[in-house]
C-alpha positions in Angstrom: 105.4 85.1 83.7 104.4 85.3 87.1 103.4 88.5 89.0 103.4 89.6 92.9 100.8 92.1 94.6 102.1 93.9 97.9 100.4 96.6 99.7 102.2 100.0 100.3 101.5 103.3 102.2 103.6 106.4 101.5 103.4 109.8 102.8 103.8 113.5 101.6 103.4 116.8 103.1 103.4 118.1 98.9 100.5 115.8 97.4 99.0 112.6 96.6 101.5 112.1 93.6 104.4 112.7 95.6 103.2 110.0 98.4 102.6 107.7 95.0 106.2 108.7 93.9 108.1 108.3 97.3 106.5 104.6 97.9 107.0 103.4 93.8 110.7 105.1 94.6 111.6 103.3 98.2 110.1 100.0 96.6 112.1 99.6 93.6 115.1 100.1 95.8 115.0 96.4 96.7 111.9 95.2 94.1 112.6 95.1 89.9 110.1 95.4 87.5 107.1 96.9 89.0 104.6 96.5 86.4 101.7 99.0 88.2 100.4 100.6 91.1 97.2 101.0 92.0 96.2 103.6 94.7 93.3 101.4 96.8 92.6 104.8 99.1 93.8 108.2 100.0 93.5 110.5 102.9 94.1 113.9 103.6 95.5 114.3 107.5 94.3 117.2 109.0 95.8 119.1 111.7 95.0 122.6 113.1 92.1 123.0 110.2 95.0 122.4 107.4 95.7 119.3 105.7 99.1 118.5 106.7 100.0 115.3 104.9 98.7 112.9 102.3 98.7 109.4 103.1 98.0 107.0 99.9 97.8 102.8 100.2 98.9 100.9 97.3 98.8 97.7 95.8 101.9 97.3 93.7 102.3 94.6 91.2 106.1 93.3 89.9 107.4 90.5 87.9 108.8 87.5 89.6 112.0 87.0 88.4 112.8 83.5 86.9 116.6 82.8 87.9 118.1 79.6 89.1 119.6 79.4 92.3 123.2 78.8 92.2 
């Protein structure tokens, strides 16, 4: 088996699991078989003394697929 890292950000006004879910979500749209994710920071945006969004970077693992090319 062979494995590939990527690096992800995603963003949510909710929380730091919703900015997990939304990039795992967008990524598997066009990637199969992530294996993990591993959040590498997070960070609270602030704006008018409130924290408006949550911004989380990623490093998401997935499977390579083995297929021959046709």
């Amino acid at each position: 088996m062979v494995e590939k890292t990527i690096d992800l950000t995603g963003q949510s006004s909710t929380s730091i699991e919703a900015a997990v879910g939304l990039a795992i979500s967008r990524a598997a749209v066009t990637i199969t078989d992530i294996r993990q994710a591993r959040l590498t920071d997070i960070v609270a945006v602030v704006e008018d003394g409130q924290i408006a969004r949550w911004k989380v970077d990623l490093r998401v693992t997935f499977q390579v697929a083995d297929r021959v090319h046709e």
